[in-house]
N, C-alpha and C positions, 0 to 999 in steps of 0.2 A: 300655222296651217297643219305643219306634221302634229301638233298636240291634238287637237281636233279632231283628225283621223284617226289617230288612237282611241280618243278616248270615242269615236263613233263602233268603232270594233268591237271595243272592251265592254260597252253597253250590250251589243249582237251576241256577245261570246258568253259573258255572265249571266244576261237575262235570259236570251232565248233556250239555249246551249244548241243549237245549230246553227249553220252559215250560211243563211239564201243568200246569193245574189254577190255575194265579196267581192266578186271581180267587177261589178260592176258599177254602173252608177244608179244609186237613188232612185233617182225619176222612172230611172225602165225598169222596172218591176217584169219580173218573168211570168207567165200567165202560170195559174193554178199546174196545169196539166204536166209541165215542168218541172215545175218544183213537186212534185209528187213522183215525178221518173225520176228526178235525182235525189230521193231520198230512199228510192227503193233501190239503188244502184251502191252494190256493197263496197263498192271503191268511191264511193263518193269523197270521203275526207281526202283517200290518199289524192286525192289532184286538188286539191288546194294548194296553192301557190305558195314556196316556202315563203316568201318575201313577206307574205301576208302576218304570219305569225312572228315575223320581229317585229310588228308594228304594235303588240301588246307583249312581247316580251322583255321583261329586266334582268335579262341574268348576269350577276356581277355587281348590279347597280345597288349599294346600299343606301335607302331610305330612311331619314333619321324619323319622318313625322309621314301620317296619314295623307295631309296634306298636300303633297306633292304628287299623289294620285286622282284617278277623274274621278268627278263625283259617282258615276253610274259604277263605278266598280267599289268605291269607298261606302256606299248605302247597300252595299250586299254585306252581310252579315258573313256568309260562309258559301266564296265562291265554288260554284263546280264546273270540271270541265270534264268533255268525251276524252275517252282511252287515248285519239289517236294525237291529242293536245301533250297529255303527260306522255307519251310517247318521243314525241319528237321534240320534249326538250329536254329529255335525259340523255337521247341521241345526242341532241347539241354538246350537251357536259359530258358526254361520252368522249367527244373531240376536241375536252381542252384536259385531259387528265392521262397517265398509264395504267388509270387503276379500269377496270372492266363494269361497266356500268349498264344493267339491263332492267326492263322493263316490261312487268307481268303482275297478275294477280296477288302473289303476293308481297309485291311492292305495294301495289295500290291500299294491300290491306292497311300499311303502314304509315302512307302519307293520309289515307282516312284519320286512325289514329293519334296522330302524332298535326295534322294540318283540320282536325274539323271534335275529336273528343277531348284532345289533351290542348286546344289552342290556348288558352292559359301557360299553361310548364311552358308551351314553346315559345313564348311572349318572353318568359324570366329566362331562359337560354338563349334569345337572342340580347337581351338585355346584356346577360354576365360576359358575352363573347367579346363586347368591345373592353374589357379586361385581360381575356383569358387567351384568344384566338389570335393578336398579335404574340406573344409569350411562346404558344405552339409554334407556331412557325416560324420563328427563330433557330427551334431546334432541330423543325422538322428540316428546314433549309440546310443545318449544319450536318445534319449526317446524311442529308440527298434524298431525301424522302417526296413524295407528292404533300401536296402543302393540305392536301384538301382529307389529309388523315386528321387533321381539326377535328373535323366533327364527327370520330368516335368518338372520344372523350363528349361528348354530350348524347351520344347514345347512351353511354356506360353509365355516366352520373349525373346526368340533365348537368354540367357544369357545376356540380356542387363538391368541394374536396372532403365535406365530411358525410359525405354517404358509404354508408355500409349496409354492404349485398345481404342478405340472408345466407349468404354461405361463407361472410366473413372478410368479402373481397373491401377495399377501402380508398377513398377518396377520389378525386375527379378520373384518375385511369383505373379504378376498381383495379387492385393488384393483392390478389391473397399473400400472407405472411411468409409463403415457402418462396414465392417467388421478386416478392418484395428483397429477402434474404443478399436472392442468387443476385440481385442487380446493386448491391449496398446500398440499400434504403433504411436508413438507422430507425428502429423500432424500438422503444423505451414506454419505462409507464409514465413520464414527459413528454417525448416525443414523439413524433410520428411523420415520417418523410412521405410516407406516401400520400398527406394531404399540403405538402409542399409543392407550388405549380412549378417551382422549376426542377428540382429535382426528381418530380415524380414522373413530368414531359422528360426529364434526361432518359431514365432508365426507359418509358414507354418507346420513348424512341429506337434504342438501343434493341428493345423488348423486339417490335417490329421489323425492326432491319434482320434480325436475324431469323425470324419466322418467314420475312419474304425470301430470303438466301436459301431457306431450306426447299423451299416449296416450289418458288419460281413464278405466284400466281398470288395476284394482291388478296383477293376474294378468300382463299386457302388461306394466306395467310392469317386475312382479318378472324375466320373463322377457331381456326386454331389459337391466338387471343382468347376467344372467349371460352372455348373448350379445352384447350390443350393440343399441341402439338403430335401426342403421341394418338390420342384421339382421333387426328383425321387418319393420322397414319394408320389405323386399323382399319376407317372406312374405305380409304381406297383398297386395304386388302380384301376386302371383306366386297367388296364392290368387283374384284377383279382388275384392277390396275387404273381405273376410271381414275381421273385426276379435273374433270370440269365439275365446280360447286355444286351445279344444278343438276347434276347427275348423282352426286353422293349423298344429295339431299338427307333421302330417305334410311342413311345407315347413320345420322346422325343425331343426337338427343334433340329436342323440339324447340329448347333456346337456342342449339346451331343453326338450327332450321330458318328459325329466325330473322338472324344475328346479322346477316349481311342483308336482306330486304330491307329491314331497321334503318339499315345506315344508308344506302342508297336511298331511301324516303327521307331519309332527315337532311343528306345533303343536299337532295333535290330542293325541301322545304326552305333550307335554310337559303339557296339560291333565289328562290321564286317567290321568296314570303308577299312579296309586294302587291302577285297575282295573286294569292289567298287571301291578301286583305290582313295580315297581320304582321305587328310592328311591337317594338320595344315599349311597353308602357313604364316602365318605372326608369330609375337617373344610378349608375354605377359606374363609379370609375373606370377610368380610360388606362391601360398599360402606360403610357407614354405621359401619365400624372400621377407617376409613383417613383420611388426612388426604395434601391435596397443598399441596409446597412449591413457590414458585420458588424455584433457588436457578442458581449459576453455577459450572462446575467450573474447574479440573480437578479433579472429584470419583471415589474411583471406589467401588464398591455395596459391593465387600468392607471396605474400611475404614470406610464406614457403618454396617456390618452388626456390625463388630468394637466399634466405639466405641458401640452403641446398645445390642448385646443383642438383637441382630434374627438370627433367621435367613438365612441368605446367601438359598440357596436363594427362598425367600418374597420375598423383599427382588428377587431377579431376575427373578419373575413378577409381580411389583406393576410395572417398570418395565422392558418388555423393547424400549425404544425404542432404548436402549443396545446396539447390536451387541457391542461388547468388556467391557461392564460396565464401563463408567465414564463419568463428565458429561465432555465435553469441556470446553476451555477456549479457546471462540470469539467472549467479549464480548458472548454472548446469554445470555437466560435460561430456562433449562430448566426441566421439569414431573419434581418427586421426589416418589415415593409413597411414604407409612410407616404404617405402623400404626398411629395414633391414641396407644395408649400409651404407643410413642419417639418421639414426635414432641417432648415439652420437653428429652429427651436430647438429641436432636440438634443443638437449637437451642444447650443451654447448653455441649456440646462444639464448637461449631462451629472454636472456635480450634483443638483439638487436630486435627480434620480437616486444618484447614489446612496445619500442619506435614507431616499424613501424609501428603502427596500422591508421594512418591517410594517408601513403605513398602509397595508392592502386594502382596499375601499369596494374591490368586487364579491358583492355579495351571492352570486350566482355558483361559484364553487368553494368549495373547504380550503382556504388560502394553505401552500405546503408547509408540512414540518408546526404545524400549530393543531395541538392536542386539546380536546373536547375537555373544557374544564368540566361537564357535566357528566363525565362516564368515571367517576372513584371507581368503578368497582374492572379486577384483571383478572381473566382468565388466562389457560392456555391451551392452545389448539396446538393438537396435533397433527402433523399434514399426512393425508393418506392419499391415495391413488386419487386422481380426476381432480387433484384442486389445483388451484390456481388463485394467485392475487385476486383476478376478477371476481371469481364467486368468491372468496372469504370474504369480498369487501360489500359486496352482494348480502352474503348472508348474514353480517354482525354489523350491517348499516354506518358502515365508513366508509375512508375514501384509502386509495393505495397508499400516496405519499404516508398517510399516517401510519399504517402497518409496517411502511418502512421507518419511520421516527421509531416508533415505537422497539423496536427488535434490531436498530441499527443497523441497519442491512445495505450493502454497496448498491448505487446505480446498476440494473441489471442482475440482478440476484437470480438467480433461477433456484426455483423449490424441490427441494429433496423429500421423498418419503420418509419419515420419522421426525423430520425438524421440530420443534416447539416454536410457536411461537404464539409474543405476548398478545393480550388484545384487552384493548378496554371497553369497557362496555357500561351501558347505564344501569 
């Protein structure tokens, strides 16, 4: 009986997008004259009965399939509702969290965005979260955080750890190189921690707790995240000592401006997806169907993938720390994700791995330390101001590892002005 009423609501709410009659029953219809004085009556929503609105709302509730929703809301393509709907259920999640949750235009601009242009991306970010969003809150739990800091990290990288920003920033917590540094995020022309989800969740975490310590104010904090700490610290000078987000708004560049609307729309969305009508379409593993190894290479993911019966693919978004897909072999011990299932495969092949370490079968990158039998001919370059690995590999169409073959160079070489060095070329 209680489904029925819902889904009688949910049909009134999606279709009409007004409330005649809610409180009452069916049969008694209010006469025209009525319903035209309570629509011109600007309080009208605010006296809707809160009761009313839990009877279509799910917040909390995760739905794995469309399914499980009424038809009249599942046959809308791209639900809408009045202000004072999204209003009052960010109020709701406003009173299960400490972080400050508000709601205004350009909030709205965002769940538009992100709940009706982008409903695709958000489909693949609810998808990757039953991966990624237990893992966060592990951490977030371990150093006392609000758990519902989840979903920046899918503001930042739609849940993607090999995204990189146009300004350089990298992997699911977008962290530039200076500040990747400051948190020991090892950064190599191998590897890369900051597309590691748990060390990247460590230092984010870390990152945050001490942005909230300084500030006192989640919203400040989230912001200073994405701009800089020293950043806001100007706006409020520059403000007059003002320390409310939405006050400092306007002294702040137009992605701070942003930055916290974003996130309040996405948490919201990602709370309510059920009332927008959008759900996970595609199948990604689950946290809790993975298992991590130490283990030491030189390993690389395709002959893992080959000797276990793993998907390559799968096997290189489980561990995308790996720039060239493979564990190096630096005397350290690295973090290899597998899938619960091959995880005694691996172990009980591990000798066979061993042998295969020259058998590289991924044809997608220039396998390490194997030189281009087709470039006979050496130059040599001399390093001037502005270069770097990246662009020399860039501009003589190779890959790093080989520049370091080639010139015998330690892990972590950093380039000096005047160095020489070798390069082959065709």
């Amino acid at each position: 009986m209680k489904y029925l009423l819902i889904t009688a609501v949910l049909s009134l709410v999606v279709h009409l997008n007004v409330y005649d009659n809610l409180d009452g029953d069916k049969k008694n219809k209010k006469d025209s004259d009525t319903i035209k004085e309570q629509k011109a009556d600007n309080n009208y929503y605010e006296k809707l009965n809160d009761a009313m609105f839990c009877l279509y709302d799910s917040s909390n509730i995760w739905w794995i399939s469309s399914e499980k929703i009424s038809d009249s809301l599942r046959n809308v393509k791209i639900p809408r509702y009045p202000d004072c709907v999204y209003e009052k259920r960010i109020n709701d999640l406003n009173e299960t969290t400490p972080m400050d949750l508000d709601y205004n235009e350009y909030v709205l601009k965002y769940i538009d965005a992100y709940g009706v242009r982008n409903r695709d991306k958000l489909q693949i970010v609810m998808t990757k979260s039953a991966y990624y969003f237990p893992i966060f809150e592990e951490y977030l739990d371990k150093y006392n955080l609000p758990l519902e800091l989840k979903y920046l990290a899918a503001v930042e990288s739609a849940l993607d750890p090999t995204a990189v920003s146009p300004s350089g920033a990298v992997g699911l917590w977008q962290f530039m190189k200076p500040t990747a540094d400051l948190f020991n995020l090892n950064i190599t022309s191998y590897i890369d921690e900051r597309r590691d989800v748990y060390k990247s969740t460590d230092a984010a975490c870390r990152y945050l707790k001490c942005l909230y310590e300084m500030f006192e104010d989640w919203q400040l904090a989230l912001v200073a995240y994405n701009g800089g700490p020293g950043t806001v610290k100007k706006a409020i000078a520059r403000s007059g000592g003002k320390t409310d987000y939405w006050d400092l708004r306007p002294y702040f560049t137009t992605q701070m401006q942003n930055y916290v609307p974003a996130f309040i729309a996405m948490y919201y969305l990602m709370e309510y997806h059920a009332e927008h009508n959008i759900f996970p379409v595609q199948t990604f593993i689950e946290a809790n169907k993975t298992d991590t190894l130490l283990v030491r290479g030189y390993l690389h993911l395709s002959n893992i993938a080959e000797v276990t019966g793993t998907d390559a693919n799968l096997l290189k978004k489980l561990n995308p720390i790996y720039s060239y897909g493979y564990i190096p072999m630096d005397g350290d011990d690295h973090i290899l994700v597998l899938p619960t299932e091959v995880t005694h495969i691996f172990l009980d092949n591990s000798d066979k791995l061993e042998t295969r370490r020259d058998t590289v079968t991924d044809s997608l990158v220039v396998p390490p330390f194997m030189v281009r039998p087709e470039r006979p001919n050496i130059i040599h370059h001399q390093v001037v101001s502005g270069d770097n690995f990246f662009r020399l590999a860039a501009k003589y169409n190779c890959s790093i590892p080989e520049i370091y073959k080639w010139n015998g160079l330690a892990e972590g070489y950093v380039l000096k002005i005047g160095d020489s060095l070798k390069i082959f070329v065709e």
